[in-house]
N, C-alpha and C positions, 0 to 999 in steps of 0.2 A: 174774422170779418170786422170785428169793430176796433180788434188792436191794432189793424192795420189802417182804420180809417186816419189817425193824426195824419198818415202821410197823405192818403188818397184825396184827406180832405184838402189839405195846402196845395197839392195840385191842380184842384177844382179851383180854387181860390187866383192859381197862378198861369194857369193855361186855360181854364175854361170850365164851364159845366158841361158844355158838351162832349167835348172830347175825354175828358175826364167818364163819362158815363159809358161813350162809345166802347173804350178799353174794356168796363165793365160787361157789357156785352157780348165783345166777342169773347171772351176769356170764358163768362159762364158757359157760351155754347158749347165749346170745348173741351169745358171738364163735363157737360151732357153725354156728349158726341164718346169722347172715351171711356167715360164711366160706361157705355154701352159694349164696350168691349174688354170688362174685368172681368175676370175669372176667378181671384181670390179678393179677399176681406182688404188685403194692404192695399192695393190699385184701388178701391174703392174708396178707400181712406183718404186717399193721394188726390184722387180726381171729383169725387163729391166734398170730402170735406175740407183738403186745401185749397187744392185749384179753385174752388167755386166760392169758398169761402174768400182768396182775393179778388176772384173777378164781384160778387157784391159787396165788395167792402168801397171798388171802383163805383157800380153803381147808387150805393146807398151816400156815400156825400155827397154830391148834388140835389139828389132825390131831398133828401131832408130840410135843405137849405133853401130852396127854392121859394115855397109859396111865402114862409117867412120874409123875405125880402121886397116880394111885391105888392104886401098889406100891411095896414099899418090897424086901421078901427076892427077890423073883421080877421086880426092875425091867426087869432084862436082856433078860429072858423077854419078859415081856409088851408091852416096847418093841419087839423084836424082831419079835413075830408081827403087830402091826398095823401097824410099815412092811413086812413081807414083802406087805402088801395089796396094796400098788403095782407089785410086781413081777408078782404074780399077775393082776393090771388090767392091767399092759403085757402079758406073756403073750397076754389074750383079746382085749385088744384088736388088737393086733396083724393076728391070726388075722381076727378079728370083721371087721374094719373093710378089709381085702383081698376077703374073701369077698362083702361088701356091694356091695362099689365092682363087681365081677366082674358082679354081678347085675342091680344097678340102676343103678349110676352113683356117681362121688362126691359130686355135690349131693345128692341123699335120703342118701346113707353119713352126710354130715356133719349131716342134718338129725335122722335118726335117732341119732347119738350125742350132740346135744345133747339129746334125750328122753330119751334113757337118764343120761343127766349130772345133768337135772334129777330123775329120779324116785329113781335111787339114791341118789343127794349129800343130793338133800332130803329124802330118808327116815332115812339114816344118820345126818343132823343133829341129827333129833331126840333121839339117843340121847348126845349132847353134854352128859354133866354130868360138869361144875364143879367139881372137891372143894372149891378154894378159891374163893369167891365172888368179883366183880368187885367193884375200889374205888376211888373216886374219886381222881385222880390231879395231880397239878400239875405235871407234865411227860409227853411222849411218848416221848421216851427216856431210858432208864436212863443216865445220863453214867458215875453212879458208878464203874460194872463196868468202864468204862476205864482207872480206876488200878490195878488188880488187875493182875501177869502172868497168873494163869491163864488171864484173858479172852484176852489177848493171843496166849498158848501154843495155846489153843483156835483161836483165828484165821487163825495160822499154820498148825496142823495140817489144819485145812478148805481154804484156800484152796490150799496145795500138795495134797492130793489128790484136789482136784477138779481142777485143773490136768492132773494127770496121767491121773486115773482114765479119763477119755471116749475116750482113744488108740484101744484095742482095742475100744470098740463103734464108735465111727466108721470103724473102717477094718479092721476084720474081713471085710466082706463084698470089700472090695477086695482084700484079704491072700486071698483065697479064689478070688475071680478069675483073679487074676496066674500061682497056680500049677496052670490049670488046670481050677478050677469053676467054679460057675454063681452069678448071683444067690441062685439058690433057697436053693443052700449056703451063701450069706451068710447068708439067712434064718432057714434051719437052725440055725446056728451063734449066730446071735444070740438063738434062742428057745432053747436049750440053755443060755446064759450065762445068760438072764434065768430059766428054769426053777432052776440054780445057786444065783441069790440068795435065793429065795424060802427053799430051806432053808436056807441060809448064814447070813442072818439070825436063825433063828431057832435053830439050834446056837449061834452065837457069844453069842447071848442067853443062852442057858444058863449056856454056858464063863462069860460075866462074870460072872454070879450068882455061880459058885464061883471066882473065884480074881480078878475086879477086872476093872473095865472096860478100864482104863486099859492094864493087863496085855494084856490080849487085844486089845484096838486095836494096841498095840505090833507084836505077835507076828504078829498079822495083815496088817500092813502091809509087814514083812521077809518075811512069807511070798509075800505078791502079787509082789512085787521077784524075789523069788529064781524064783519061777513064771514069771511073764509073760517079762523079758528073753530066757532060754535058749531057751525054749520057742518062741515068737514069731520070733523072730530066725533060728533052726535050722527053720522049718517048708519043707515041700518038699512037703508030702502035706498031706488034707484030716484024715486022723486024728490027727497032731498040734494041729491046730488045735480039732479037737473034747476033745480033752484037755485043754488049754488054757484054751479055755471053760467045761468042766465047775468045774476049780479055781478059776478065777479068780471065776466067780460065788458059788461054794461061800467065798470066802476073802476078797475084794480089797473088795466091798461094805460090809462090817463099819463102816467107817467113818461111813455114811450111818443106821447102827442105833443106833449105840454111843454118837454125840457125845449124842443127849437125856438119854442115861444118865448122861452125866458132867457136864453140865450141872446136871443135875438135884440130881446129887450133893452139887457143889461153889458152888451159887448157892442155898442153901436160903431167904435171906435177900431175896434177888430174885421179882420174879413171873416164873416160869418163861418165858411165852411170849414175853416180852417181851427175856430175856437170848439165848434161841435164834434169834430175829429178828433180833437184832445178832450173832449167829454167823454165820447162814446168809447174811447181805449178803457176808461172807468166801469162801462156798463159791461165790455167784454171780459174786463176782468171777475166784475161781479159774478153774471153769467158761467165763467169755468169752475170760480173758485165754489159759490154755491151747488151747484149741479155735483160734482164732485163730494163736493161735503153731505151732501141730501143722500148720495148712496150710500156711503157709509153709514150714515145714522139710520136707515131705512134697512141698511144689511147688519148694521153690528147692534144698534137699539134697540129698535124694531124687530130684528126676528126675523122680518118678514110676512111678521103676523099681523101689525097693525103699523097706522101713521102717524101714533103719537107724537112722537120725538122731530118725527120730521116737520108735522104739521108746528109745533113750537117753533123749530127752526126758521121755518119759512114766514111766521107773524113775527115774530123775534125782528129778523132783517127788515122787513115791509114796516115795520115801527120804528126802525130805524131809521129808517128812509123817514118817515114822517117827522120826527123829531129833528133832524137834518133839515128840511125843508120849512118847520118852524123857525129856526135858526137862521136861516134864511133871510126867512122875510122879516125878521129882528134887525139883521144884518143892515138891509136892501133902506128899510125904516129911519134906522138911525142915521144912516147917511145922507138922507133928504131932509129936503124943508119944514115938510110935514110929518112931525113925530105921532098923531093919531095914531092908536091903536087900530081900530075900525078902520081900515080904507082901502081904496082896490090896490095890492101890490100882486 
């Protein structure tokens, strides 16, 4: 989804947001609709996680770029509230799509949520304008943006804290088991984190409006670190873990809000969707190359038995990311008028 977005996103950039999201739409439905009729694990492979995996990588570059462009005092803000959507979509679907499967089966569960895919997506689509209009282009990707550091700074920042960020939703339900509970609690625990993000998002939206994006990305990132390691590591009980969850969704997400913001900021000169696209191939790559890395350390470190090594790993990256994003706004600093330490970048 997100290594495809460079291209989905110059699309967006050169045909439209809307059309560019339509694509996305009918595609998801599609890999729904089939995925309802797999019988082994490879089809399933094929039509949830390729197929569907291109059709939102079609919807997610517009989607992201969008409110960015149509604010400029309240960027923060409004960036924030309309990725909090996804969390609130993970949330029902979540719920939605257990409750289904319970009732009727997962073949109608999947056939009904590619109806529901297509009737909201393609309704929401409509409401896809534009500020900047699409314009005729003579490449598909932006090369330019790779002589920039900030590109680079951005890149770095994504890819480490995607790397790390997925540790505790992957393996929260496990963390929960081990000392203990139940599935359920995993469930629990993970609709409590993803409840988290949804206002997390949208406070830290704000925070950047007053005092810089780059600021609160920072701050937030040392904060996730300084949270998750102790917290995690020291659990023995189900209430620390619910702690845990609450702040970490409340805090650690920030990053997945924040980067359209600074993007937005610092590429004015660029068509937006299109620099995000070649951001987000960074975050996909963080995302595999982490996730991958966290099992092994989890099955060859770990044992099995505990999340030592993993939990390292995953504050390890998220510090990285912070450090990255220091860097950053050194960067972002030096090159303005205003060398102040202190100031909203």
């Amino acid at each position: 989804m997100f290594c495809l977005n460079t291209f989905t996103g110059a699309l967006a950039d050169k045909k439209g947001y809307r059309f560019t999201a339509y694509i996305g739409t009918v595609v998801c439905t599609i890999a729904y609709i089939l995925a309802s009729f797999s019988s082994k694990v490879w089809q399933l492979m094929l039509t949830q996680g390729v197929l569907f995996g291109v059709g939102a990588s079609f919807l997610l570059a517009p989607t992201n770029s969008l409110a960015a462009q149509w604010f400029d005092k309240y960027r923060g803000l409004a960036t924030g509230i309309s990725i909090a959507g996804s969390s609130i979509g993970g949330l029902w679907f979540t719920v939605a799509t257990q409750s289904i499967m319970d009732q009727i089966g997962p073949e109608w569960a999947l056939r009904i949520l590619g109806i529901l895919t297509l009737v909201v997506t393609g309704t929401m689509n409509m409401f896809y304008f534009q500020r900047v209009p699409p314009k005729p282009r003579k490449r598909i990707i932006e090369l330019s943006v790779t002589k920039r550091l900030t590109f680079w700074l951005i890149a770095l920042e994504l890819f480490a804290a995607y790397a790390g960020y997925w540790a505790l939703v992957f393996y929260i339900g496990t963390t929960a088991k081990q000392i203990g509970g139940t599935l359920q609690d995993g469930s629990h625990l993970l609709l409590v984190l993803n409840a988290g993000t949804v206002i997390g998002r949208v406070i830290t939206g704000y925070i950047a409006d007053k005092f810089g994006s780059i600021n609160t990305l920072a701050v937030s990132l040392i904060l996730t670190v300084a949270i998750e390691v102790p917290l995690w590591m020291t659990a023995k009980s189900l209430a620390p873990l619910y702690v845990l969850c609450t702040l970490y969704g409340l805090i650690s997400s920030t990053f997945i809000s924040l980067n359209p913001v600074i993007v937005a900021v610092h590429f004015k000169d660029i068509p937006l969707s299109s620099v995000l696209g070649m951001t987000n191939m960074f975050s996909g790559l963080g995302g595999l190359s982490g996730s991958l890395s966290q099992g092994a350390i989890f099955e060859t470190y770990d044992k099995r038995m505990n999340f030592t090594n993993t939990i390292i790993f995953s504050g390890t990256f998220i510090l990285l990311s912070a450090i990255a994003t220091l860097v950053l706004r050194a960067h972002v600093i030096k090159k303005g008028s205003d060398r102040r330490f202190f100031q909203r970048v």
